[in-house]
MARDO-629262 format. One line per 3 residues: number of its first residue (from 1); their letters; for each residue x, y negated, z of N, C-alpha, C, O, CB. Coordinates in steps of 0.1 Angstrom, whole numbers, plus 5000, padded with zeros to 4 digits. Glycine has a CB too. Example, Ala and Ser with C-alpha at 12.3 -4.5 7.8 and 13.67 -1.06 7.14 Angstrom:
! residues 2
1 = as = 5132/5057/5078/5123/5045/5078/5132/5033/5078/5142/5033/5085/5113/5045/5090  5128/5022/5071/5137/5011/5071/5129/5000/5079/5134/4989/5080/5141/5006/5057
This chain:
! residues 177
1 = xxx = 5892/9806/6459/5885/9794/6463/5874/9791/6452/5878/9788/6440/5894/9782/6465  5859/9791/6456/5852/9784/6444/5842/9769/6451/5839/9764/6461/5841/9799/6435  5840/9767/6436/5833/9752/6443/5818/9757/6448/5812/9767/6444/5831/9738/6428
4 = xxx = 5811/9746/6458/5799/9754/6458/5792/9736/6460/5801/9728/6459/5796/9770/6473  5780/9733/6461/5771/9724/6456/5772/9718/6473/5775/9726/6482/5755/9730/6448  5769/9706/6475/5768/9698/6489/5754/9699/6494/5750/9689/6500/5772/9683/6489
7 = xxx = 5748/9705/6493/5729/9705/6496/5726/9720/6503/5733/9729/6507/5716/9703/6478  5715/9718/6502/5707/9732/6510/5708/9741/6506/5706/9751/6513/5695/9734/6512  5712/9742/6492/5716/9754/6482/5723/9764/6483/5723/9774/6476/5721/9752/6472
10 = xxx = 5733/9763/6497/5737/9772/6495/5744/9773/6516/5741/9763/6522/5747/9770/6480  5750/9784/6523/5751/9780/6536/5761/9770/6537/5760/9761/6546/5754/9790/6545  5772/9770/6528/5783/9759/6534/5775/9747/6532/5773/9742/6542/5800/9757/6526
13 = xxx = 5769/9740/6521/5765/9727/6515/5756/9721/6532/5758/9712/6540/5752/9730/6498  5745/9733/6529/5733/9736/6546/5744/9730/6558/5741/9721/6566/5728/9759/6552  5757/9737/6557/5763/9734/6576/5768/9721/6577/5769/9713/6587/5777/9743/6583
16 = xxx = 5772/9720/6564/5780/9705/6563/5770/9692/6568/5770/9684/6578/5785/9701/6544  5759/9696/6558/5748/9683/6555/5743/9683/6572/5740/9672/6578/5733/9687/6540  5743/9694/6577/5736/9695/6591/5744/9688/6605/5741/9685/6616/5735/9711/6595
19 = xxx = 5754/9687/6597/5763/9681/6609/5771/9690/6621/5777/9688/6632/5755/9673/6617  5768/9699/6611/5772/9712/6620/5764/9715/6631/5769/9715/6642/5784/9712/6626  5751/9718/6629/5744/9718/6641/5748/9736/6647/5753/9744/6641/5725/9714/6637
22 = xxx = 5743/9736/6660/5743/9750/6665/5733/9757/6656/5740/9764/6649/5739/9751/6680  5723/9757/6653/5712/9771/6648/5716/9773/6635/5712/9783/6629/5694/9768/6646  5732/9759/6628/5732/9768/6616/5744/9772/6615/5747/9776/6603/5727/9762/6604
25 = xxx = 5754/9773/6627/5767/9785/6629/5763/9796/6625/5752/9800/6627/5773/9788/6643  5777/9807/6615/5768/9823/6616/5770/9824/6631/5774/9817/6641/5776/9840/6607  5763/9840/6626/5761/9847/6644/5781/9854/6646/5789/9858/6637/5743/9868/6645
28 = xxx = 5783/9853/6657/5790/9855/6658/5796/9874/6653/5788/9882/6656/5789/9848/6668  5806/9878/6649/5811/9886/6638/5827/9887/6644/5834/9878/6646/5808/9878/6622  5831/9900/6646/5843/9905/6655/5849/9910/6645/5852/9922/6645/5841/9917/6667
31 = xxx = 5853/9904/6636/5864/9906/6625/5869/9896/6619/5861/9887/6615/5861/9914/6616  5883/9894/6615/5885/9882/6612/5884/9880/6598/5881/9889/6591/5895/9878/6617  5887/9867/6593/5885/9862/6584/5900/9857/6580/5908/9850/6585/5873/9853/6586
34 = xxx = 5899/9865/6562/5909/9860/6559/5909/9850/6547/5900/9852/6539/5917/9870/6557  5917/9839/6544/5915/9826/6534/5926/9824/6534/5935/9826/6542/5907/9813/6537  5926/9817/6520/5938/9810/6513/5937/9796/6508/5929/9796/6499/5942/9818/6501
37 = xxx = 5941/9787/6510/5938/9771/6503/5948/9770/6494/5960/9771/6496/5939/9757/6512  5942/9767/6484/5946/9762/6473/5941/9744/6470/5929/9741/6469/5940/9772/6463  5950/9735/6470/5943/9718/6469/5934/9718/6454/5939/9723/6443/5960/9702/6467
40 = xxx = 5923/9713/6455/5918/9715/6446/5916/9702/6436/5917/9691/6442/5908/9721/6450  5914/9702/6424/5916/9686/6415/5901/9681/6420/5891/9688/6420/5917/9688/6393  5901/9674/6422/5884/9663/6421/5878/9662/6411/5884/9661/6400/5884/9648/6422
43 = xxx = 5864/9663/6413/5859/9662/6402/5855/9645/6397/5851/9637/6406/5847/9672/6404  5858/9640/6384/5856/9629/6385/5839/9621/6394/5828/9625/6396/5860/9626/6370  5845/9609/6397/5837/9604/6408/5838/9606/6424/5834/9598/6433/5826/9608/6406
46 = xxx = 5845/9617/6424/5849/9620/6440/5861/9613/6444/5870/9611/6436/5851/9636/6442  5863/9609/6458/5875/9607/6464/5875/9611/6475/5880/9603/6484/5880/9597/6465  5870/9622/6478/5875/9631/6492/5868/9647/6488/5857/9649/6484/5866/9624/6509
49 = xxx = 5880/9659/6491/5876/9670/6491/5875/9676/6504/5882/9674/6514/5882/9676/6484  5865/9685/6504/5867/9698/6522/5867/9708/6517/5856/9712/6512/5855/9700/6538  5877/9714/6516/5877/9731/6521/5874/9737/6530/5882/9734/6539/5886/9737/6521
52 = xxx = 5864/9746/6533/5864/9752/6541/5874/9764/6545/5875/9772/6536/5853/9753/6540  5881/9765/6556/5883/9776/6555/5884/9790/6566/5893/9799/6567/5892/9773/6549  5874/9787/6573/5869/9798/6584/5858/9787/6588/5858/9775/6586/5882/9805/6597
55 = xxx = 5847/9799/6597/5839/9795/6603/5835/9802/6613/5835/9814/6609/5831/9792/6597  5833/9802/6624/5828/9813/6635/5816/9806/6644/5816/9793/6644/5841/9818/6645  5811/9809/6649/5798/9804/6659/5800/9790/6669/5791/9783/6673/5795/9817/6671
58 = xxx = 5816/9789/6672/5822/9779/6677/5831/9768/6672/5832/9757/6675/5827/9783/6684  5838/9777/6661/5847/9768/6654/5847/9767/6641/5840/9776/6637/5857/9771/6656  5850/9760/6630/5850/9755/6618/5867/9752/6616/5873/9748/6626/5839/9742/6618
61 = xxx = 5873/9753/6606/5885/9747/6603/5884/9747/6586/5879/9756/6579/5898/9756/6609  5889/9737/6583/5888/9727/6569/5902/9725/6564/5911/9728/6571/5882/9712/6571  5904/9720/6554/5913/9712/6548/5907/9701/6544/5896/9705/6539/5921/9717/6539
64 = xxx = 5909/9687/6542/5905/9676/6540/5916/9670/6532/5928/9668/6536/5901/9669/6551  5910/9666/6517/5924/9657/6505/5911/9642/6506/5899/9639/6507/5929/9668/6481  5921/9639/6503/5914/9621/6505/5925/9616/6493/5937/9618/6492/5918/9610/6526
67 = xxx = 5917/9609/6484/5921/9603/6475/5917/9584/6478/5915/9582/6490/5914/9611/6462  5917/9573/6470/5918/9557/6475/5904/9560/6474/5899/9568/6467/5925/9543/6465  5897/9553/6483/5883/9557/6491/5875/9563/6493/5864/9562/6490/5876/9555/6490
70 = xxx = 5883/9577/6504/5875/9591/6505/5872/9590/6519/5869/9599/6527/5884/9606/6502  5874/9574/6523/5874/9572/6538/5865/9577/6547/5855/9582/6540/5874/9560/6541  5864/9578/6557/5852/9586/6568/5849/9573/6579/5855/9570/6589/5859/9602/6579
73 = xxx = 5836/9567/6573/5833/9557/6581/5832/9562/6598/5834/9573/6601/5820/9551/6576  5830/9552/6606/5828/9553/6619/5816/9559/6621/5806/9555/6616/5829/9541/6626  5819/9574/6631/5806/9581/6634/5814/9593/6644/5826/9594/6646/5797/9588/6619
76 = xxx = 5803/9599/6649/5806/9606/6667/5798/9618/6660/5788/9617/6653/5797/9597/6687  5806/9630/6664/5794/9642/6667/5793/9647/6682/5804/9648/6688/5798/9656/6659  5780/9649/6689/5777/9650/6697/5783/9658/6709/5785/9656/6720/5769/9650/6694
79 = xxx = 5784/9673/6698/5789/9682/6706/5802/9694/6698/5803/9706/6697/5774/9689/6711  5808/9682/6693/5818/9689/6688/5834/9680/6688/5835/9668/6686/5812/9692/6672  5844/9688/6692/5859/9684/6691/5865/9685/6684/5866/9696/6678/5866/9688/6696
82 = xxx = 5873/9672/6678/5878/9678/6665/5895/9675/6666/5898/9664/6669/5871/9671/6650  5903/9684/6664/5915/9685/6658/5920/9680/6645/5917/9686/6634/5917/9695/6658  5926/9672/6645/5931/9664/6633/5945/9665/6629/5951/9655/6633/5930/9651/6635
85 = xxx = 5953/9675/6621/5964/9669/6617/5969/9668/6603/5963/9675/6595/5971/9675/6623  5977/9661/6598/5983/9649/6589/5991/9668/6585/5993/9678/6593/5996/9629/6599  5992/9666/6573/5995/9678/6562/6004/9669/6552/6017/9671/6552/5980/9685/6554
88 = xxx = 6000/9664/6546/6007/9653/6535/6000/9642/6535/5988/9641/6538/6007/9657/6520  6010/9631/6531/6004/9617/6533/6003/9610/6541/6015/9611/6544/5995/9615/6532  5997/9600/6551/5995/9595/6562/5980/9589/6561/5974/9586/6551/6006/9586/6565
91 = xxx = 5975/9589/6576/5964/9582/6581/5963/9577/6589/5971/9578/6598/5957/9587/6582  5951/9565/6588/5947/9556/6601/5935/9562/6607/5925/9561/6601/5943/9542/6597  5934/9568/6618/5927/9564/6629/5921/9555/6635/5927/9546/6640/5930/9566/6634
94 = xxx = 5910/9556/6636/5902/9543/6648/5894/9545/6652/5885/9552/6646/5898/9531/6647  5892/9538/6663/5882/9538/6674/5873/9527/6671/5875/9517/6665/5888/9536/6689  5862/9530/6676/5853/9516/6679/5855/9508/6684/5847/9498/6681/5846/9516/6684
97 = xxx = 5863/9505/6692/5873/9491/6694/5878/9484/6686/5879/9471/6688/5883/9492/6700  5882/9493/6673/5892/9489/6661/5910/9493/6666/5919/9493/6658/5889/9470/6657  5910/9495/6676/5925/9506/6680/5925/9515/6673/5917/9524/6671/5928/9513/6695
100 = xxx = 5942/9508/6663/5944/9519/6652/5956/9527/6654/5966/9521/6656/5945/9514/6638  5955/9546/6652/5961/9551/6650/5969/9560/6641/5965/9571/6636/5959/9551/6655  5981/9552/6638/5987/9559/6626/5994/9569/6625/6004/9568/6631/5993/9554/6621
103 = xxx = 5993/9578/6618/5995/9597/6616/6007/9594/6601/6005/9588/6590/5973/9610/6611  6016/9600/6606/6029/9607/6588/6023/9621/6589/6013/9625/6594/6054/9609/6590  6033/9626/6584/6028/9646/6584/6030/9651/6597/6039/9647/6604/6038/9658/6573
106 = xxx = 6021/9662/6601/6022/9667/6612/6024/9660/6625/6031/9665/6632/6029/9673/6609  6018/9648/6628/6013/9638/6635/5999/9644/6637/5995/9651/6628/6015/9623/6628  5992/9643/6645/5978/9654/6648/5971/9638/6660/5976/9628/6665/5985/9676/6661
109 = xxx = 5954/9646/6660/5948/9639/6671/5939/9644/6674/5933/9650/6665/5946/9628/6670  5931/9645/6686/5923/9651/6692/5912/9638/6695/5914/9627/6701/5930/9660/6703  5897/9646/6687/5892/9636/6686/5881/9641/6699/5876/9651/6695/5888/9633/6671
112 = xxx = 5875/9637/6712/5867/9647/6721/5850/9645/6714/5847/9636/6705/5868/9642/6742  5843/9653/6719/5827/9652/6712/5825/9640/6714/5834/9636/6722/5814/9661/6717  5816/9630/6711/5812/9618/6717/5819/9608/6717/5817/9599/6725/5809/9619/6727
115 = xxx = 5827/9608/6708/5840/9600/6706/5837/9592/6693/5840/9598/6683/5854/9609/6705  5832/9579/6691/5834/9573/6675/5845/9577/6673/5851/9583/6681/5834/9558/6671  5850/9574/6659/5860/9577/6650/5856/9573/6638/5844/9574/6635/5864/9590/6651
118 = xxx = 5868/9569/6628/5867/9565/6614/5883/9568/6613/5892/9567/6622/5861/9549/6610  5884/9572/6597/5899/9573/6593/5904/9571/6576/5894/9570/6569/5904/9588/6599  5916/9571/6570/5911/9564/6561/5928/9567/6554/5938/9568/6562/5902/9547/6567
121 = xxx = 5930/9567/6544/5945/9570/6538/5950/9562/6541/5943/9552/6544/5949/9572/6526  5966/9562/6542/5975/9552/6544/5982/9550/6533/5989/9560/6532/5984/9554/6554  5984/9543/6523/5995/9546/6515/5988/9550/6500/5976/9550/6496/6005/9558/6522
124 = xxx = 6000/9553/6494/5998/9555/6480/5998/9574/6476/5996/9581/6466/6011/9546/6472  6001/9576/6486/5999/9594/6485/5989/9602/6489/5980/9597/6496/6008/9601/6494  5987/9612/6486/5974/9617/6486/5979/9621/6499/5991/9624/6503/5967/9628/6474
127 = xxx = 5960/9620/6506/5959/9626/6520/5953/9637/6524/5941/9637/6524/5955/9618/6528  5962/9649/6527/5958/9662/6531/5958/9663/6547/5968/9659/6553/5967/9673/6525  5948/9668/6553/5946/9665/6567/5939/9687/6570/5935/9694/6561/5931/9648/6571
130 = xxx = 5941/9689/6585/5937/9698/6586/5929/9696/6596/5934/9690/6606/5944/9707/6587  5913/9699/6596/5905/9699/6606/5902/9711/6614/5899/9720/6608/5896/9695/6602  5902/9712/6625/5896/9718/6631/5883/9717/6643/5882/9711/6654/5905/9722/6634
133 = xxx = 5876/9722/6640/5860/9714/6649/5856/9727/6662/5855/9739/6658/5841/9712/6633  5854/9725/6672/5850/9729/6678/5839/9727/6686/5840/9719/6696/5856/9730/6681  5828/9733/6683/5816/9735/6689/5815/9740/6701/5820/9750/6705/5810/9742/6684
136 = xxx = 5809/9732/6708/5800/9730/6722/5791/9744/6722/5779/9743/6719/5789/9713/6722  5795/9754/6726/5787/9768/6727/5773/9768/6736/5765/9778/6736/5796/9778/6734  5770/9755/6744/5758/9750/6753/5749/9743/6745/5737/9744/6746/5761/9741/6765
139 = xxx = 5757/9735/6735/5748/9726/6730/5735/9733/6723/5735/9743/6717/5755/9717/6721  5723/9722/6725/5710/9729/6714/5709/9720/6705/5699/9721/6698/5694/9732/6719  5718/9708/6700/5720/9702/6689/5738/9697/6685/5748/9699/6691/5709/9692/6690
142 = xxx = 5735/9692/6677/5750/9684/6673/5750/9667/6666/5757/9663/6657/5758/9694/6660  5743/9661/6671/5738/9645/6664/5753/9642/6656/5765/9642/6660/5733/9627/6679  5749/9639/6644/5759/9630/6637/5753/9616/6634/5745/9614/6626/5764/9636/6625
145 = xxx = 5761/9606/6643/5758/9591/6647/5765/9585/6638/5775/9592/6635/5762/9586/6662  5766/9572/6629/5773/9563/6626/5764/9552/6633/5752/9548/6630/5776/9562/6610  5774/9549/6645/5773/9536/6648/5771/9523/6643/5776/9522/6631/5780/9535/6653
148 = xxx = 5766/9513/6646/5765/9501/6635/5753/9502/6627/5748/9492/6621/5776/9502/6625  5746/9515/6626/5740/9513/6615/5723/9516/6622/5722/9522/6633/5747/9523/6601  5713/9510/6615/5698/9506/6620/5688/9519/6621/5679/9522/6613/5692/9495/6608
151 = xxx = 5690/9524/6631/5677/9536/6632/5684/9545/6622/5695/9546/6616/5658/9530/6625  5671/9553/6622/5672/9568/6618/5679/9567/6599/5685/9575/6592/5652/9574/6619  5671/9552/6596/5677/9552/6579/5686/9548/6574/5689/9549/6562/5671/9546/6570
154 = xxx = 5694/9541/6586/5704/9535/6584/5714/9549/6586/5718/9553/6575/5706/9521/6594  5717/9555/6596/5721/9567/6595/5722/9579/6585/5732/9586/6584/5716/9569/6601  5707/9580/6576/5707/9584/6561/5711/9583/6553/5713/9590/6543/5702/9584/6556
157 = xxx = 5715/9565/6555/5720/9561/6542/5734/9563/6542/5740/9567/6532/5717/9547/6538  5738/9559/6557/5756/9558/6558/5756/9576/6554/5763/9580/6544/5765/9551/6580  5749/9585/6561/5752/9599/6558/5753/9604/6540/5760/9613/6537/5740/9608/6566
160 = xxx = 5745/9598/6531/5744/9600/6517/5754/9591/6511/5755/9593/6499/5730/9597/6512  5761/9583/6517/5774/9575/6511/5784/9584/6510/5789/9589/6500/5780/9562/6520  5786/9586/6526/5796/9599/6524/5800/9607/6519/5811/9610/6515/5796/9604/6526
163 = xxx = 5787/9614/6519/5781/9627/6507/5786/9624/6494/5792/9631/6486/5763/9628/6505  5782/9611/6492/5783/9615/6477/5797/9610/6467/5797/9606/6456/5770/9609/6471  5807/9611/6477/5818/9611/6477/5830/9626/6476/5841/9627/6472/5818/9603/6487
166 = xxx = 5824/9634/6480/5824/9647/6486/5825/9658/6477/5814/9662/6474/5814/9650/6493  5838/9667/6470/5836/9678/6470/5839/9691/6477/5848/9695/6484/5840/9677/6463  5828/9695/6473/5833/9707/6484/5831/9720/6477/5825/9724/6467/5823/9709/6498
169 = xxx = 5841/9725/6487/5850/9740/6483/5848/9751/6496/5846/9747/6507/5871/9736/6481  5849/9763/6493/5851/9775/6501/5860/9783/6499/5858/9788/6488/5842/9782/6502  5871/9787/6506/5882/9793/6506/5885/9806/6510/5896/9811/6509/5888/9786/6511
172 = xxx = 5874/9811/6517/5871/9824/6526/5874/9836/6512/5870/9834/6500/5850/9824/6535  5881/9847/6515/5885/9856/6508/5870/9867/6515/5866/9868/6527/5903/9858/6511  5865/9876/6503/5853/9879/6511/5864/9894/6508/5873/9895/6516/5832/9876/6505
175 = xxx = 5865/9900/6501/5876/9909/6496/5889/9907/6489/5892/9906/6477/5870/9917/6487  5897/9906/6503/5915/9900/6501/5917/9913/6494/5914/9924/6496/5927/9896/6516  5926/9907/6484/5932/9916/6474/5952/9915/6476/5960/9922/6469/5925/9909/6454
């Protein structure tokens, strides 16, 4: 697992920041991919890590540690599903309604594309979650929305809050030993 930078610098930083759009999935690749997660320490200032750990033209799967404010404000991706489950720790779920749902370990949720969502630790234990995202193979984009917030800059800004909360990691074994 090494660390890699959250910006354009590099492809994971690029897919993240993109929202996962379609043009920046690889091309699809008929061999699989092997990874190992390891939880990684934060670097000070951070309170949320993603591991990546596979990617394919459709799908994405992560590990997510959430430390006391690694929260994921309210926001929808357009054309993507995501699979949520509780690993260690617990979480709240919610909807745009403010209907909250609460996850222990291995408690899971299925979030559909176009769905707000926000979630957020429960408790005093660290929160490991496993994501899995699934891409909309039709779509020609992927909008990442935070609701609530004013035009195009309000969106920038809620997206660079996030961010800069964020370490990120890659877990993909390029030569398993």
């Amino acid at each position: 697992m090494h660390r890699v930078a959250l910006d354009r610098s590099n492809p994971l930083g690029a897919l993240l920041l993109s929202g996962v759009q379609p043009e920046m999935m690889p091309r699809h690749e008929r061999e699989m991919q092997v990874f190992r997660y390891q939880e990684p320490a934060l670097a000070p200032g951070k309170t949320k890590s993603i591991v990546r750990l596979c990617t394919t033209d459709m799908v994405y799967g992560a590990m997510q540690t959430l430390e006391e404010g690694g929260d994921s404000a309210l926001h929808l991706h357009a054309a993507m599903d995501g699979f949520w489950m509780v690993i260690r720790g617990a979480a709240i779920f919610s909807d745009e309604k403010g209907q909250e749902h609460r996850l222990g370990p291995l408690d899971g949720i299925m979030v559909p594309r176009g769905v707000p969502y926000a979630f957020r630790k429960d408790g005093s234990e660290t929160l490991i979650l496993l994501q899995v995202e699934a891409l909309n193979a039709k779509a020609k984009s992927n909008a990442l929305i935070y609701p609530g917030t004013d035009g195009p800059a309000g969106n920038e800004a809620a997206r660079d809050h996030a961010i800069a909360k964020v370490d990120l990691y890659d877990a993909l074994l390029r030569d398993p030993a």
